[in-house]
VOVEX-368758 format. One line per 3 residues: number of its first residue (from 1); for each residue x, y, z of C-alpha. Coordinates in Angstrom, 2 decimals. Layout:
N
NUM	X:Y:Z ~ ...;
//
This chain:
454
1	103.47:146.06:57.62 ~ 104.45:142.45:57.78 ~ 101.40:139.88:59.68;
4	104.13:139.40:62.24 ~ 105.08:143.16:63.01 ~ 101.30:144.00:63.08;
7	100.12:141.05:65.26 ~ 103.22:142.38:67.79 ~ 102.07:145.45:67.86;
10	98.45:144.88:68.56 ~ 99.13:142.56:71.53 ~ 102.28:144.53:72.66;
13	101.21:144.58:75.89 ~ 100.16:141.17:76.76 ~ 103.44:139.90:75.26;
16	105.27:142.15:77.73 ~ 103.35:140.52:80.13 ~ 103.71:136.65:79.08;
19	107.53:137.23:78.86 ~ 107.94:138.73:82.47 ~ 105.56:135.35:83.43;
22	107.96:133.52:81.64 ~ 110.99:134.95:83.32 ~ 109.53:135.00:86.50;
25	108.10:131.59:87.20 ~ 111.41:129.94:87.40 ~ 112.68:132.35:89.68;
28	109.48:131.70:92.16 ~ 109.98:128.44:92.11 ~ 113.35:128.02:92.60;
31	112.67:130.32:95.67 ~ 109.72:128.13:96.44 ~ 111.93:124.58:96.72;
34	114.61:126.46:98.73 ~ 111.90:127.38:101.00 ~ 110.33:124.12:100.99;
37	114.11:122.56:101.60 ~ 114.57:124.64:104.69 ~ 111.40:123.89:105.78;
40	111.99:119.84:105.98 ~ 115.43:120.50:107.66 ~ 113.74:122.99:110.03;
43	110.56:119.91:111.09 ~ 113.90:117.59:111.81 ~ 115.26:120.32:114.29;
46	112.01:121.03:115.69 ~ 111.47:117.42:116.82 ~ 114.86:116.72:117.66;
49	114.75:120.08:119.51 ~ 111.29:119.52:121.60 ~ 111.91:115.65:122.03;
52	107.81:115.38:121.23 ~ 109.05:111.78:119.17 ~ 113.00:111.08:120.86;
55	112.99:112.09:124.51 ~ 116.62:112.20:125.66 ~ 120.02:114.00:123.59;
58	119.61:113.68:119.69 ~ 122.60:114.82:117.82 ~ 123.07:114.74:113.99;
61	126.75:115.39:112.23 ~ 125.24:116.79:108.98 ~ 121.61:117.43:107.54;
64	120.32:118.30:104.54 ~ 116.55:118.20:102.40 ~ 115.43:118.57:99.23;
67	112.39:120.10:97.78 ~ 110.23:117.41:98.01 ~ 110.90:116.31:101.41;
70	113.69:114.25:101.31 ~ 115.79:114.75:104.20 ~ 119.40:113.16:104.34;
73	121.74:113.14:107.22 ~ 124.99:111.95:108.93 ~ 125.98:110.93:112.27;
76	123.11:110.92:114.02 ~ 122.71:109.71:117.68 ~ 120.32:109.39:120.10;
79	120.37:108.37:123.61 ~ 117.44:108.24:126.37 ~ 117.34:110.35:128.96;
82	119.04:107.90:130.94 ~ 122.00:108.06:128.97 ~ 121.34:104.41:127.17;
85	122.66:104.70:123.21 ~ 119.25:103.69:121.28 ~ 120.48:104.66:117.96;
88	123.44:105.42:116.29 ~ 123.18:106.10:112.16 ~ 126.14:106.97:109.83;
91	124.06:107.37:107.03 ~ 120.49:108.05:106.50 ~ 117.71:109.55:104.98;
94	113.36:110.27:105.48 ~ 110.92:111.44:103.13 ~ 108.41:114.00:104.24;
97	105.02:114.57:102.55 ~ 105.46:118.34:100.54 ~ 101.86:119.38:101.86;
100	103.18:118.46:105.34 ~ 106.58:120.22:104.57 ~ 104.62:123.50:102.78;
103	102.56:123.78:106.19 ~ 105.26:122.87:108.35 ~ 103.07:120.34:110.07;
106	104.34:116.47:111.07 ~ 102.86:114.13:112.37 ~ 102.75:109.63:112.49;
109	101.01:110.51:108.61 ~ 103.80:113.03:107.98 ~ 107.15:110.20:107.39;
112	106.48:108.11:104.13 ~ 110.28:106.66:104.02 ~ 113.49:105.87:106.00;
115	116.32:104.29:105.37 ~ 119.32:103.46:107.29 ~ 122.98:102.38:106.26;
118	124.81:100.32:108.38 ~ 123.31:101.67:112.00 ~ 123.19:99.85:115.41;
121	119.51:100.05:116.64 ~ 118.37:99.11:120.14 ~ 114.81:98.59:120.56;
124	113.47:98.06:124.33 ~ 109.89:97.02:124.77 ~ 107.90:96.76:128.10;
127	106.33:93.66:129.39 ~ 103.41:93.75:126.74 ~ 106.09:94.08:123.96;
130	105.36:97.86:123.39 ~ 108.15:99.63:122.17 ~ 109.29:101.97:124.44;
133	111.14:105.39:124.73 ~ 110.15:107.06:121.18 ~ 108.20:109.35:123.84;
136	108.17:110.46:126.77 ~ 105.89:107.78:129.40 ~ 103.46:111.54:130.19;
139	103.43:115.25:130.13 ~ 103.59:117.33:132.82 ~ 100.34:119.15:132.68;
142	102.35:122.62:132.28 ~ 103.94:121.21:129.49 ~ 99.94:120.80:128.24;
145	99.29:124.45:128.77 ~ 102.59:125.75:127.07 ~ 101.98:128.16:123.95;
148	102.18:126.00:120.45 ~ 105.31:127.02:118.54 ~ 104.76:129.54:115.92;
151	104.27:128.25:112.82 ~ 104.63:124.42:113.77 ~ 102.78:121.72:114.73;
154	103.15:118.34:116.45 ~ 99.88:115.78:115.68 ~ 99.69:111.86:115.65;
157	102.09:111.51:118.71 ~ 99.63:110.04:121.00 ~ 99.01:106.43:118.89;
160	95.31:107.69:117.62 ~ 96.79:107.70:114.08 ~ 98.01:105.68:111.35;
163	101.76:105.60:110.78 ~ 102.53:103.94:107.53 ~ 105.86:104.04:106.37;
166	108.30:101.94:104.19 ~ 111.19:101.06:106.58 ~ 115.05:100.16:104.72;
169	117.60:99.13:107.37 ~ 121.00:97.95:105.54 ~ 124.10:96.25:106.67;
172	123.89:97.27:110.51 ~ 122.87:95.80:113.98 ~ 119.84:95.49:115.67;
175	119.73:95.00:119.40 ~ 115.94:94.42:120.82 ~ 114.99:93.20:124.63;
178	112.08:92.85:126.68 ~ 112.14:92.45:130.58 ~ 109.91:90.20:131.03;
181	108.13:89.63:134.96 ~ 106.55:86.21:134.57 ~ 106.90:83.01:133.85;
184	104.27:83.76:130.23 ~ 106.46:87.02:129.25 ~ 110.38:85.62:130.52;
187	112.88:88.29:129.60 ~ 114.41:88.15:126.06 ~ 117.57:89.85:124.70;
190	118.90:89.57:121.26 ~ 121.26:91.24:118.84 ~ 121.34:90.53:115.15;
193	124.43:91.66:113.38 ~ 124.61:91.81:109.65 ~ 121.47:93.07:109.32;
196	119.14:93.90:106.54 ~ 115.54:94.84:106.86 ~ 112.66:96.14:104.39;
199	109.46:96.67:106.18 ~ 105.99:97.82:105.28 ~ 104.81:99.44:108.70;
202	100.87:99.94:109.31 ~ 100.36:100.81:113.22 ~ 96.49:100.32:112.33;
205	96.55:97.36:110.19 ~ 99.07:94.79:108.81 ~ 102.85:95.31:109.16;
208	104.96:93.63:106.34 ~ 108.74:92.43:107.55 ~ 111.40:90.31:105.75;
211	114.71:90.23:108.23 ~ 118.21:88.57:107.29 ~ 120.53:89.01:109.74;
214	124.35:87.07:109.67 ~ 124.93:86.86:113.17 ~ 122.31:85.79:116.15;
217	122.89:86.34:119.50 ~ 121.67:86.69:123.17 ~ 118.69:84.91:124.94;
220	119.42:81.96:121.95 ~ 122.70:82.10:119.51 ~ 122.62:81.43:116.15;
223	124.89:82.02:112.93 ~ 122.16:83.35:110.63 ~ 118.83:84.10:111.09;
226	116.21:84.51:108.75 ~ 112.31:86.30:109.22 ~ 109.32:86.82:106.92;
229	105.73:88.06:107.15 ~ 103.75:90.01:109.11 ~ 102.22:91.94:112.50;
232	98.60:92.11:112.32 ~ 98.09:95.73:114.67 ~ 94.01:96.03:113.99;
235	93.32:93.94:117.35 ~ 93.65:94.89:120.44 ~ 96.88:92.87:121.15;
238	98.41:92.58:117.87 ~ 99.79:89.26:116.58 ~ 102.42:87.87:114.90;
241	101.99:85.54:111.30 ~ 105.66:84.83:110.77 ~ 108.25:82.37:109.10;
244	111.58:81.65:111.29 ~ 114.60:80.05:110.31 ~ 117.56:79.76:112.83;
247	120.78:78.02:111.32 ~ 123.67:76.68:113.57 ~ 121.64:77.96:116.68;
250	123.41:76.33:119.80 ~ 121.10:75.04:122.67 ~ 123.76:75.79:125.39;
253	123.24:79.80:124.50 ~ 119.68:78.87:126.79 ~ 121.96:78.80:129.87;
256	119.62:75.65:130.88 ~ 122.83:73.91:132.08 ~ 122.33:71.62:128.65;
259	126.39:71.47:128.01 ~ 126.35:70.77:123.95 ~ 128.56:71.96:121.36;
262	126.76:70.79:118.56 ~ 124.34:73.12:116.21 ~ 120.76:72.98:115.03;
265	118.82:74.15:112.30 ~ 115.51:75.51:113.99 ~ 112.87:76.69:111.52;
268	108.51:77.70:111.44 ~ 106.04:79.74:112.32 ~ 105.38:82.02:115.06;
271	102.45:82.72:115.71 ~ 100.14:83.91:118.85 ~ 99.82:87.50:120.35;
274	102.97:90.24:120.62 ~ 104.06:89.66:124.59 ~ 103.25:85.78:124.03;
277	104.43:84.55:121.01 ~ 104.09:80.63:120.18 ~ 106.47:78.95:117.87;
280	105.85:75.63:116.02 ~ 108.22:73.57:113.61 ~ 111.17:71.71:113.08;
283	114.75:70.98:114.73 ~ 117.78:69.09:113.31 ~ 120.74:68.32:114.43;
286	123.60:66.65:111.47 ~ 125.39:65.40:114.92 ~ 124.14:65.32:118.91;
289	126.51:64.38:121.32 ~ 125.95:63.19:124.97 ~ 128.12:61.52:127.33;
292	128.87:58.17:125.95 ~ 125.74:58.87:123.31 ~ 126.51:60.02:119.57;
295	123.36:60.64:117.56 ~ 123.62:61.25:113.94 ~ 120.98:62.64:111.43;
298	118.46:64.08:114.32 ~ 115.16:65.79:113.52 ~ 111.71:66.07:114.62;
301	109.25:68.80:115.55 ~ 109.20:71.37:118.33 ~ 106.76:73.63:119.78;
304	107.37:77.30:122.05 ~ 105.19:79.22:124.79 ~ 105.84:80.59:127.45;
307	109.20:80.21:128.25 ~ 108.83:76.51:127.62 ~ 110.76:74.85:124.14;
310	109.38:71.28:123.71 ~ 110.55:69.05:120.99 ~ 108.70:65.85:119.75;
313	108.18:62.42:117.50 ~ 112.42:63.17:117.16 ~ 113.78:60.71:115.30;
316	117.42:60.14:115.36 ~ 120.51:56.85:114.64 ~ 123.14:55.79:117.18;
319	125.53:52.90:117.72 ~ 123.61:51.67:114.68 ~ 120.06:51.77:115.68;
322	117.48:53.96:115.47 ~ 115.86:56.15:118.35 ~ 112.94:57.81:119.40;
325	112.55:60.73:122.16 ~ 111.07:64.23:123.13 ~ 112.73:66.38:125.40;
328	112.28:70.15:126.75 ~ 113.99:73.25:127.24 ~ 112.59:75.56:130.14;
331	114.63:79.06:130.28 ~ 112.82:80.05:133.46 ~ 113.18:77.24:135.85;
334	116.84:77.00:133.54 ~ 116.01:73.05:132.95 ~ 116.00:70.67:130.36;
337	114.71:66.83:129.89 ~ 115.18:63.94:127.54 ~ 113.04:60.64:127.12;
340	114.71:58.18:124.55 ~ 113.84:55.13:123.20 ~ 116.06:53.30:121.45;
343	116.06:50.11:119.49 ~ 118.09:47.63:117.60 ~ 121.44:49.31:118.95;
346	124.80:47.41:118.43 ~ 125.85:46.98:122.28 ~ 129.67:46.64:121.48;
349	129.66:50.03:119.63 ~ 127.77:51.50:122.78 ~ 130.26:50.52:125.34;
352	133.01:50.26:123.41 ~ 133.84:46.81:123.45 ~ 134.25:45.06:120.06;
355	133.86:41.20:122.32 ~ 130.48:42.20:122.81 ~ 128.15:41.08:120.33;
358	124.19:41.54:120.67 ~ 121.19:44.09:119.99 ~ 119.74:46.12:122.69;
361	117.02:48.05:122.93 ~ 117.53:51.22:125.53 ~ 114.94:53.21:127.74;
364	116.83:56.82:128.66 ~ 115.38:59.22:131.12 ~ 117.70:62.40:131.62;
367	116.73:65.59:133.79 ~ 118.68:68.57:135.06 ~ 116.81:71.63:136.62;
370	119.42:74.53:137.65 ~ 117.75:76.32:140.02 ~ 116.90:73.54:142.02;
373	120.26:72.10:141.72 ~ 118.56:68.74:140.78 ~ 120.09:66.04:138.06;
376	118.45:63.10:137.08 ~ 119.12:59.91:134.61 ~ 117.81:56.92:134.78;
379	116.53:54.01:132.07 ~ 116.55:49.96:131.18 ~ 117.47:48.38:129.03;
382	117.04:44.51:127.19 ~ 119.22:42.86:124.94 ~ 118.63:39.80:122.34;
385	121.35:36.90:121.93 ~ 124.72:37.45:121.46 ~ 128.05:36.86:122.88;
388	130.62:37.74:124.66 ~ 134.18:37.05:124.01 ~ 132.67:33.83:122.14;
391	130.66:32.67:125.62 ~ 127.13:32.97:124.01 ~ 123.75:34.02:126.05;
394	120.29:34.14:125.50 ~ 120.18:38.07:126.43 ~ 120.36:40.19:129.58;
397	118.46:43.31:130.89 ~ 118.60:45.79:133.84 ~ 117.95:49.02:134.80;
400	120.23:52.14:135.89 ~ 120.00:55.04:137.66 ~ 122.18:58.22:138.24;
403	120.43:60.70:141.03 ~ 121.54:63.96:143.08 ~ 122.65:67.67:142.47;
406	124.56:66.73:139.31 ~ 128.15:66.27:141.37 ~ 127.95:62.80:141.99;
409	129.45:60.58:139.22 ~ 128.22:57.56:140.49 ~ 125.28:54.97:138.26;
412	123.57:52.07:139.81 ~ 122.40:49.68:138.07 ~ 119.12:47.11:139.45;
415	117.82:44.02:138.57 ~ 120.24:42.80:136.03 ~ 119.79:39.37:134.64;
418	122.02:37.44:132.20 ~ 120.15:34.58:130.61 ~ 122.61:31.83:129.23;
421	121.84:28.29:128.47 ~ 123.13:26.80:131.82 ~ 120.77:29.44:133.56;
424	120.43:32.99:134.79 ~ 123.41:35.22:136.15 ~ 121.75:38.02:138.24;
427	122.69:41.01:140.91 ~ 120.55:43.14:142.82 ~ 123.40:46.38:142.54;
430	126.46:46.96:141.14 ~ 127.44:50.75:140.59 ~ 129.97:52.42:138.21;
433	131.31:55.62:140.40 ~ 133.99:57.51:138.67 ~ 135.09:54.72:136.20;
436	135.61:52.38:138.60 ~ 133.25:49.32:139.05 ~ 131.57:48.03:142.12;
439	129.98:44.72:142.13 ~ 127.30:43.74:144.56 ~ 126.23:39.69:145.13;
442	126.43:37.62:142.29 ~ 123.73:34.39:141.89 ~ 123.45:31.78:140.02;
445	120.00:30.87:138.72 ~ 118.64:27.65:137.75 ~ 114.49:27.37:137.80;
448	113.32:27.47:141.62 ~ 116.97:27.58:142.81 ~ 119.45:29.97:143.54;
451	123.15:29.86:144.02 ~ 125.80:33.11:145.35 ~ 129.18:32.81:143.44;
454	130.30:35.99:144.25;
//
């Protein structure tokens, strides 16, 4: 008898035994991941079903798991109980832990993974910036004493555990607002179209996000928006660390009754805690227009809180000079100011007169509050020698002033003096109302005396 025949027949039996193993272990586990599949498609129902995570009407085209955990699905929908669409996914997918899938128990530990594929998303947070509606506000205490599901349960729902989860939102639309009942938490609404997101979320610790987004609109409009860094959630009110960058944002989206057409490139950090977040950075403008004002190559720094958009130490050129100003942007009150300083500016570009020929240096004051129906401008301004159509003086100065509920078209101007070499030309008022000019007394100046020639 040959070593192999003899070493079969002395462990016959254990070879029978190895070789039903062998044919046998596939076959459990094949049954095993087709239990474990149903089981992650079943924990999707479940929730869905009991609305312990999505109060309201959650309704999925097509679903589907592996394994491992890995649940796919189609179509999905959700709206709150009130009827409000919070989420609408054509495409998507969630991994589940296995141990959590074996024992059929999820919880905030349970999700490791979502993505999303071009979904619309609207997020609504309460005054404090909490995000709201992912359950219900309480339980009716019957609800409390109602028999567990067989089989399944629910933990991690109430906020006393971590959720951690790597969040991939692609090519969709998020929509987020926050009411807002005071003047240090105003009400914010924005939508950001073209969306991509990849997000490292810790609820107990510190929450990774970088945000691109094609399209800006809403509370502020821009044409791309850009958002890096992070939400630190182990304090008691968490707060941001971010980088911002708004390009071709438009001011007049504030509704502060600012009427410009012109874009800005807004961009820094934001920092302070969730429901009052404090921005600080930089604004510029390629072009600014005003009535009658055209500023070229603006920038300078501006700060956020509360409601409030400051901007300082702006720097800006017009009519050939350079300027100086800081101005303010309040969305509550819906108001805006501007204090400029300008100097070394051509005066025949400024009121478009080529027979004018001097420097001036300008003081502008302008204020507009909406609610109060309130519009302000007012300024001086001093010139040095010049000439006009050839008749040469030494310089002139004066101050203006526009004031009342924004309908009136009329300036006044005070105090204006035109030094020339056979003396001083000088009026108390004159007023430009509607285009047309309105000249008060005219006088002649020389030293003590005074002569009216008009």
């Amino acid at each position: 008898m040959s070593i192999i025949n003899k070493f079969i027949h002395e462990h016959k039996r254990w070879l029978k035994v190895g070789l039903v193993l062998f044919l046998a272990v596939p076959v459990i586990a094949y049954g095993l991941l087709v239990f474990l599949s149903y089981r992650a498609a079943g924990i999707f129902n479940f929730v869905a079903e009991h609305r312990q995570l999505f109060p309201g009407t959650v309704t999925v085209g097509r679903i589907s798991a592996t394994p491992l955990g890995c649940v796919t699905f189609e179509d999905l929908v959700w709206r709150n109980p009130e009827g409000v669409l919070l989420a609408e996914i054509p495409e998507g997918e969630f991994h589940i832990k296995p141990w959590d899938v074996l024992l059929r128990r999820v919880g905030s530990r349970s999700v490791t993974y979502v993505r999303m594929e071009g979904a619309y998303l609207h997020l609504i947070f309460n005054e404090n910036m909490e995000l709201t509606g992912f359950r219900p506000p309480s339980e009716p205490k019957e609800e409390k004493k109602k028999k567990k599901e067989p089989g399944l349960s629910m933990v991690g729902l109430k906020g006393e555990r971590t959720f951690k989860c790597q969040v991939e939102f692609r090519g969709g639309t998020i929509e987020a607002e926050a009411p807002g009942n005071t003047k240090k938490s105003p009400r914010r609404h924005f939508v950001i179209g073209h969306a991509d997101l990849v997000s490292k979320i810790n609820t107990k610790g510190v929450t990774h996000l970088s945000l691109t987004g094609g399209q800006f609109s809403g509370t502020v409009e821009a044409g791309a928006f850009y958002l890096t860094g992070q939400l630190d959630f182990a304090p008691e009110i968490p707060t941001y660390d971010l980088f911002i960058k708004l390009a071709d944002c438009n001011p007049e989206s504030l509704d502060v009754g600012m009427k410009l057409k012109d874009v800005a490139t807004v961009e820094g950090s934001l920092t302070g805690e969730l429901p009052k977040p404090i921005f600080d950075g930089k604004i510029h403008f390629d072009e600014l227009n005003f009535p009658a004002l055209k500023f070229t190559g603006v920038q300078g720094y501006c700060h956020y809180e509360e409601g409030r958009f400051t901007a300082h130490d702006v720097e800006a050129d017009i009519f050939g000079g350079k300027v100086e100003a800081k101005g303010y942007f309040d969305i509550e009150e819906k108001a805006w100011g501007l204090i400029m300083d300008g100097e070394n500016i051509k005066g025949g570009k400024a009121v478009r007169n080529s027979a004018l020929k001097c420097r001036v240096n300008l003081n502008l004051q302008m204020e507009e509050n909406g609610l109060r129906k309130t519009k302000l401008l007012r300024g001086y301004f001093k010139s040095g020698p010049g000439s006009y159509h050839l008749m040469p003086f030494n310089g002139f100065s004066g101050q203006f002033e526009q004031v009342g509920n924004g309908k009136e078209k009329k300036i006044t101007f005070r105090d204006v003096v035109i030094n020339m070499a056979t003396g001083d030309v000088t009026t108390d008022a004159f007023s430009i109302e509607n285009g047309q000019l309105t000249l008060g007394p005219i006088y002649l100046r020389e030293g003590e005396e005074s002569m009216r020639i008009r």
